[in-house]
C-alpha positions in Angstrom: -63.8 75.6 -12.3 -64.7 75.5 -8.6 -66.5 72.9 -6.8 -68.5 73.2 -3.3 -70.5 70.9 -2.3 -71.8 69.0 1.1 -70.6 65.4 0.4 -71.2 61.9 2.5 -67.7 60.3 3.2 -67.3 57.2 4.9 -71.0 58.3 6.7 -69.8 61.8 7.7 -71.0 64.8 5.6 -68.3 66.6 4.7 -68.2 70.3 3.2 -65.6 70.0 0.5 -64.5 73.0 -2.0 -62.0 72.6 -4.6 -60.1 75.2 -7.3 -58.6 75.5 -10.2 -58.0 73.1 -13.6 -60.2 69.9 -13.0 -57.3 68.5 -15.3 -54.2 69.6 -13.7 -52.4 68.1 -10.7 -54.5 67.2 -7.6 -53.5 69.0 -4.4 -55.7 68.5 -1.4 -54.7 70.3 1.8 -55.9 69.3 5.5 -56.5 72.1 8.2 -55.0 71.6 11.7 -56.6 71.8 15.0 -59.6 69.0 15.1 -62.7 70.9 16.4 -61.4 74.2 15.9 -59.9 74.5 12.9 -62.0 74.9 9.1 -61.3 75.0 5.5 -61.1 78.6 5.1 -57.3 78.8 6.0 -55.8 75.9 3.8 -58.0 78.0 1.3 -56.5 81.2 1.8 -53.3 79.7 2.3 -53.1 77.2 -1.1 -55.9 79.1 -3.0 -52.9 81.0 -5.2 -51.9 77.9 -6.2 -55.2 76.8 -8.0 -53.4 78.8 -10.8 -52.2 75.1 -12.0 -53.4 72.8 -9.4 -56.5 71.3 -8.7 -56.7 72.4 -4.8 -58.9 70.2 -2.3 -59.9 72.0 0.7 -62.4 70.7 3.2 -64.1 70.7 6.7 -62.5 67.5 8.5 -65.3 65.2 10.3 -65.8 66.8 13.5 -64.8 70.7 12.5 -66.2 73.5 10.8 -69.4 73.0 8.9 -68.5 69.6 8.4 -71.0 67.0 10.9 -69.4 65.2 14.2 -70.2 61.8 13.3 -67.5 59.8 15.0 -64.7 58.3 15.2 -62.3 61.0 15.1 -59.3 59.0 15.0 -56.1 59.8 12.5 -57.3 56.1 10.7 -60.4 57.6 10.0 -59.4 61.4 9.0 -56.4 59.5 6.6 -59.7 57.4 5.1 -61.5 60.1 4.2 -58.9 62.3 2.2 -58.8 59.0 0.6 -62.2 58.9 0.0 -62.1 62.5 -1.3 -58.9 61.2 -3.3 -61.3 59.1 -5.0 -64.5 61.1 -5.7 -62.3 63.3 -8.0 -61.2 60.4 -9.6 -57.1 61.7 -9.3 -54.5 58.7 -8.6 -52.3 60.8 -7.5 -52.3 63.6 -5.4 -49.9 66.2 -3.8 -50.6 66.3 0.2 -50.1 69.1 2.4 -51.3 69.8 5.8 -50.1 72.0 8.6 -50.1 71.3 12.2 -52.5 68.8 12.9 -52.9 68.9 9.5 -49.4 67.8 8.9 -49.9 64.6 11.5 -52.9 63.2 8.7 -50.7 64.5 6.0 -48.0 62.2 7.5 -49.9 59.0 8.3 -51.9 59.7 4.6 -48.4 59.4 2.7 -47.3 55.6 5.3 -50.4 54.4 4.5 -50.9 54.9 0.9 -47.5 55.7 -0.5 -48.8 55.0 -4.0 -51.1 57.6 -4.0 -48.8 60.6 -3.1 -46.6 62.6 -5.7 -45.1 64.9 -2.9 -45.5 66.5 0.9 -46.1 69.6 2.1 -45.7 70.0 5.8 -46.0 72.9 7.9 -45.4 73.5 11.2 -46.2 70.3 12.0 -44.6 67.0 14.4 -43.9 63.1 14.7 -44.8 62.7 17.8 -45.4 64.6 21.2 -41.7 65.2 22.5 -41.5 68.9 22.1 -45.3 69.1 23.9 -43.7 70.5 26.9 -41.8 73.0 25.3 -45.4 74.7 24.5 -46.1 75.1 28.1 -43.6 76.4 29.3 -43.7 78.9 26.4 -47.0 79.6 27.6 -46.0 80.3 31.2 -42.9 82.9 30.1 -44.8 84.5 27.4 -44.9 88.6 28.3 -47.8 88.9 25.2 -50.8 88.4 28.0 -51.6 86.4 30.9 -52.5 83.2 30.1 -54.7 81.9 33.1 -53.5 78.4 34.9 -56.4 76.6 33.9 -55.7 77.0 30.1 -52.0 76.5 30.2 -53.3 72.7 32.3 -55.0 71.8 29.2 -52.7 72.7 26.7 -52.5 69.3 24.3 -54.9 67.4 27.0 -58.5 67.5 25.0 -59.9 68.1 28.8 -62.8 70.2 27.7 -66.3 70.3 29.3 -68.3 72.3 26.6 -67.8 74.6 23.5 -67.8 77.7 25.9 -64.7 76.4 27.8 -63.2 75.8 24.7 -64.0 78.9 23.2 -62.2 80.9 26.5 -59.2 78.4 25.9 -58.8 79.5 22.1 -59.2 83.2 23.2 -56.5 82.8 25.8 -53.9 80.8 23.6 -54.6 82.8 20.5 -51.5 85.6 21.2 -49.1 83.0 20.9 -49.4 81.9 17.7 -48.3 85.0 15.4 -44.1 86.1 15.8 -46.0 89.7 15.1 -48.8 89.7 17.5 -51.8 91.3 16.1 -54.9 91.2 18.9 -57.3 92.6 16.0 -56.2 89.5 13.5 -56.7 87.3 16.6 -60.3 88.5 18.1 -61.2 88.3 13.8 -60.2 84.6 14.3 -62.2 84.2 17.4 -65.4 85.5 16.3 -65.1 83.5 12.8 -64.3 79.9 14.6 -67.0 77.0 15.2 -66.2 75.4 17.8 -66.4 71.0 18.4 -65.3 70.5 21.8 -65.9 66.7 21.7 -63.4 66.5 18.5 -60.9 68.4 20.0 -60.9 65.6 23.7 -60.7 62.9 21.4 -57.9 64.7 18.9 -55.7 65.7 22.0 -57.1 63.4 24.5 -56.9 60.0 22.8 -55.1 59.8 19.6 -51.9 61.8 20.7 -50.8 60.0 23.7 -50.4 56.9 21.0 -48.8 59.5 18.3 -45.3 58.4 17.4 -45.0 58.3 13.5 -40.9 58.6 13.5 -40.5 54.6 12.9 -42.4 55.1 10.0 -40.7 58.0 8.2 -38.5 56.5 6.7 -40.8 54.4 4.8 -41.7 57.7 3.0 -40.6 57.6 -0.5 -42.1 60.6 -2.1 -40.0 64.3 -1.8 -41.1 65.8 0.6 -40.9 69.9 1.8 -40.8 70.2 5.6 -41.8 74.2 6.1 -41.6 75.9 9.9 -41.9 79.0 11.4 -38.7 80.0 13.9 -40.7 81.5 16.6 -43.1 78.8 16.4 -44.4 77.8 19.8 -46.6 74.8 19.3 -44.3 72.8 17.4 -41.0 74.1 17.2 -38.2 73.6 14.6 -36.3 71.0 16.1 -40.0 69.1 15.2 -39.4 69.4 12.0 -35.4 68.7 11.8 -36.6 65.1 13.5 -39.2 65.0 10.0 -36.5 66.3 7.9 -34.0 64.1 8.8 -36.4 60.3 9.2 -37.5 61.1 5.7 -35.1 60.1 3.3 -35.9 62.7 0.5 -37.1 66.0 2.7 -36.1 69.3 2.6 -36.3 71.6 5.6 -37.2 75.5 5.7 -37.1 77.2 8.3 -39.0 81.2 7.9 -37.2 83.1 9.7 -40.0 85.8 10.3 -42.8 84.0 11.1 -44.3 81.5 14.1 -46.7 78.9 14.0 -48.3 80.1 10.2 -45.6 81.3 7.6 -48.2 80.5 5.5 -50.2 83.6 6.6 -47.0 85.4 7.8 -44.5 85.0 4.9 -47.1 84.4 2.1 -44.8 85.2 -0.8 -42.0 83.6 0.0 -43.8 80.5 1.1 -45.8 80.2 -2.1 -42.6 80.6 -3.8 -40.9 78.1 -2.0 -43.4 75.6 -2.3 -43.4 76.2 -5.8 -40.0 75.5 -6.7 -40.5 72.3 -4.8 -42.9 71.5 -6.3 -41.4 71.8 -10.0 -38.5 70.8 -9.2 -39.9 67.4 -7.9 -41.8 66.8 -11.3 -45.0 67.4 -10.3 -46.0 71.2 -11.5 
C-alpha cells in the first residue's frame, strides 16, 4: 500500500512517500545534496525493494517540495527521520542514505543506535579529507570545461541565489556518471528545485565541523559500505576509512560506476544489498 502525504515534522512540512507492506521491515532512505537533491532518486533507486520492505522516501527540510523552514543542521535532519521513524510507528528501521545522504545516515545510527537494524551507505564520507581530491578532479577532467568560479565553490555553500546555483549544478553535472551521458544530465537539470540557502548552510556551516570517524566505532549494527570506483566526489578510500572504523561493515566497491552505482549498476546493487540485508537477519 503506498502512502504520500505533506506531513509537519518538528515544524517543517515535509513531503513523505512510502512503499510496499505496511507490515514488513521499515527501510527509510535519505537523498544527498541539501537544496538540490529530492525524493525521486532514493525512490527509483530503493523502490524495487518495496517488494518486502516498507520503503520511506522523503523531501528533506530545505529540498525538493519539502518547505525551508530552518535549521538545516545534521541534528535537525537526524531528528526528523526520527520523527518520520515514529509516525509509522516502526522501532526499528533499516537506514540508508547516499552522499549526503549517507552523512545523516551516519550520525542517525551514533545517535540512536537502538533504533537501527542495519546501514546502507553509498558513496558517502566521515569527514572532509578527500574534499580536495574533488577539485582537482574537477580541474583535469577532459568531459567539459568547468569554469573557475564553479570549481571555487565546490563544497563551499558560497551561493548568492538559485540562478547561480542552478549554473553551478549544470557545470558540475558531467562529472558524476563513469559513462557520461549529457542527455541523462540536462534531464536532471530541468527536473531539479533548487534551495540555495540549504545548500550555504549544508556546505557552508555544518561541514567544516564534520568529522564523524571518532564515532564509528560506536556503530554496532552491520553495516554495507557501497561506492562507485570512478567516483569523484567522494572517492573509495572514503569509504575504506567507514569500512574499517565500523566494527561490523562490509565494503563494495562497483567497479563500473561513479558517484551513483545505484543508477549505474542497478542490478547488481539491488542484489548486493539484498544479500546484506538477509544475511544480516533483517529481510
Amino acid at each position: 500500500m503506498s502512502f504520500h502525504e505533506r506531513l509537519t515534522v518538528n515544524g517543517a512540512e515535509l513531503v513523505v512517500e512510502a512503499f510496499g507492506p505496511e507490515d514488513g521491515p521499515a527501510m527509510i532512505v535519505h537523498h544527498g545534496a541539501p537544496g538540490l537533491g529530492s525524493r525521486s532518486e532514493p525512490k527509483r533507486s530503493f523502490g524495487p525493494f518495496a517488494d518486502t520492505f516498507r520503503v520511506i522516501v522523503f523531501d528533506a527540510r530545505g529540498s525538493g517540495e519539502s518547505s525551508d523552514h530552518e535549521p538545516f543542521t545534521h541534528a535537525q535532519w537526524v531528528a526528523d527521520v526520527d520523527a518520520i521513524r515514529a509516525y509509522f510507528g516502526h522501532e526499528r528501521i533499516v537506514m540508508a542514505g547516499g552522499s549526503y545522504g549517507g552523512f545523516i545516515a551516519l550520525e542517525y545510527a551514533v545517535a540512536h543506535p537502538d533504533r537501527v537494524s542495519a546501514l546502507v551507505l553509498r558513496d558517502t564520507a566521515a569527514d572532509t579529507a578527500h574534499d580536495h581530491l574533488a577539485v582537482e578532479r574537477a580541474k583535469s577532467t577532459d568531459r567539459t570545461v568547468i569554469p573557475q568560479w564553479a570549481i571555487d565553490r565546490i563544497g563551499t555553500g558560497r551561493f548568492e541565489s538559485n540562478d547561480q546555483l542552478r549554473e553551478y549544478w549544470k557545470a558540475i553535472l558531467p562529472l558524476y556518471d563513469h559513462q557520461h551521458d549529457p542527455a541523462k544530465d540536462a534531464a536532471k537539470l530541468a527536473a531539479t528545485r533548487f534551495h540555495y540557502r540549504t545548500h550555504n548552510a549544508a556546505f557552508g556551516q555544518n561541514m567544516p565541523r564534520y568529522d564523524l570517524k571518532p564515532k564509528l566505532p560506536s556503530i554496532t549494527c552491520p553495516a554495507l559500505v557501497t561506492v562507485g570506483r570512478h567516483d569523484w566526489r567522494t572517492p573509495v578510500a572514503a569509504s575504506e576509512t567507514i569500512a574499517e572504523l565500523i566494527p561490523d561493515a562490509r565494503l563494495v566497491v562497483f567497479e563500473h560506476s561513479g558517484h551513483s552505482p545505484q543508477l549505474e549498476e542497478p542490478e547488481l546493487f539491488q542484489r548486493t544489498v539484498r544479500d546484506f540485508l538477509a544475511e544480516a537477519g533483517v529481510a
